[in-house]
C-alpha positions in Angstrom: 125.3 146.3 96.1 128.2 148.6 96.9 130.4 146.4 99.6 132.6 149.2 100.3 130.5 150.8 102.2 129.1 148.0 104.3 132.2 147.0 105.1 133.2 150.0 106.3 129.9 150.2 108.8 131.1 146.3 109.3 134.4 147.8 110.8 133.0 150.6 112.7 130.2 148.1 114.5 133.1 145.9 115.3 135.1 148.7 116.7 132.2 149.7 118.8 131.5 146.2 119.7 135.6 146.1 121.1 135.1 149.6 123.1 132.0 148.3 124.7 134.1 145.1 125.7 136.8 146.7 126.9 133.8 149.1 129.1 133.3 145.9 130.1 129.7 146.4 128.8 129.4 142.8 127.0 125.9 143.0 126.6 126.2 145.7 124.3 129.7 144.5 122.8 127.9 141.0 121.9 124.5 142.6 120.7 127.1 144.7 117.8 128.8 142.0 116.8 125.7 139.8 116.5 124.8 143.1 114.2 127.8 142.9 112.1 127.5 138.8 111.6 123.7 138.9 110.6 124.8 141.9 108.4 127.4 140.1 106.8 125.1 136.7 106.3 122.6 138.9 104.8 124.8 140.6 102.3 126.7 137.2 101.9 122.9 135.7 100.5 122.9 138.2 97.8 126.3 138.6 96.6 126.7 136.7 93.0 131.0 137.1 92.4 133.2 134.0 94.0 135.7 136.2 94.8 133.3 139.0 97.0 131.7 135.7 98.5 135.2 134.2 99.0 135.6 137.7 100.9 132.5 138.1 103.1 132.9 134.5 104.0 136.2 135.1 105.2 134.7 138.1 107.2 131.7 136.0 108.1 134.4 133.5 109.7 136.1 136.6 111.6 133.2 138.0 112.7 131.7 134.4 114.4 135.1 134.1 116.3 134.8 137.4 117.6 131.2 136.9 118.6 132.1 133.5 120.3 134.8 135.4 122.1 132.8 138.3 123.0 130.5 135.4 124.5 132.8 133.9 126.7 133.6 137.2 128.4 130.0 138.0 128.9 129.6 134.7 130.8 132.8 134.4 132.7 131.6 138.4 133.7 128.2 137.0 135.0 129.3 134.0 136.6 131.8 136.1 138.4 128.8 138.6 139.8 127.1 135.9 140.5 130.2 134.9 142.8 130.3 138.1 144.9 126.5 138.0 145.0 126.4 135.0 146.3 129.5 135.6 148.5 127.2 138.7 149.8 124.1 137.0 150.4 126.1 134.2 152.4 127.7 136.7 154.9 124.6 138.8 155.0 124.1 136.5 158.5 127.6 136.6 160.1 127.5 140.9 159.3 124.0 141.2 160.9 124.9 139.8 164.1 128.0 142.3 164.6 127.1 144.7 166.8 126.3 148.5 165.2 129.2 150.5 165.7 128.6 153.5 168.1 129.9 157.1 167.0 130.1 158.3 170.8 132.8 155.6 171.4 
C-alpha cells in the first residue's frame, strides 16, 4: 500500500472539507471529513509497520477532532435557523394583522 498517496487525497478531502465549512456548507464539510476518518481507519486495519501505524493513528486522532469540530458548527448552524424560523413563525400573527401598505398614499 503506497501511503503517500492516500495521504495526499487525506489532505486534499480535509482542505475541501475546511472550504465547505468556511461556505458555511457543513453538511458537506462533515460528510468529507467523515470520508477522510473512515479512509484513514480503513488504511489503519491493513497497515503492518509500528511506525506507519504510529502515523495514521496520529492522523486518525487529527482527523476525529476535526470531525467533532466540524459537528459542532453544523449544530450550532441549525439550531440557529431553527431560531429565526421559529422567530418567523411567531410574528407571522403580529405582521398579518398590519394593515397592507397602499402605493397611492
Amino acid at each position: 500500500m503506497d501511503l503517500s498517496t492516500e495521504k495526499e487525497r487525506w489532505a486534499v478531502w480535509a482542505v475541501q472539507a475546511r472550504r465547505f465549512a468556511q461556505r458555511e456548507n457543513y453538511t458537506d464539510a462533515v460528510a468529507r471529513m467523515g470520508l477522510v476518518t473512515r479512509s484513514i481507519e480503513s488504511a489503519l486495519s491493513s497497515v503492518a509497520g509500528a511506525s506507519d501505524r504510529k502515523e495514521l493513528e496520529a492522523l486518525l486522532s487529527r482527523a476525529n477532532e476535526r470531525l467533532e469540530e466540524l459537528r459542532t458548527s453544523y449544530e450550532e448552524w441549525r439550531s440557529a435557523i431553527a431560531t429565526r424560523r421559529q422567530e418567523t413563525i411567531d410574528g407571522a400573527a403580529e405582521e398579518m394583522a398590519r394593515p397592507i401598505p397602499s402605493p397611492s398614499e
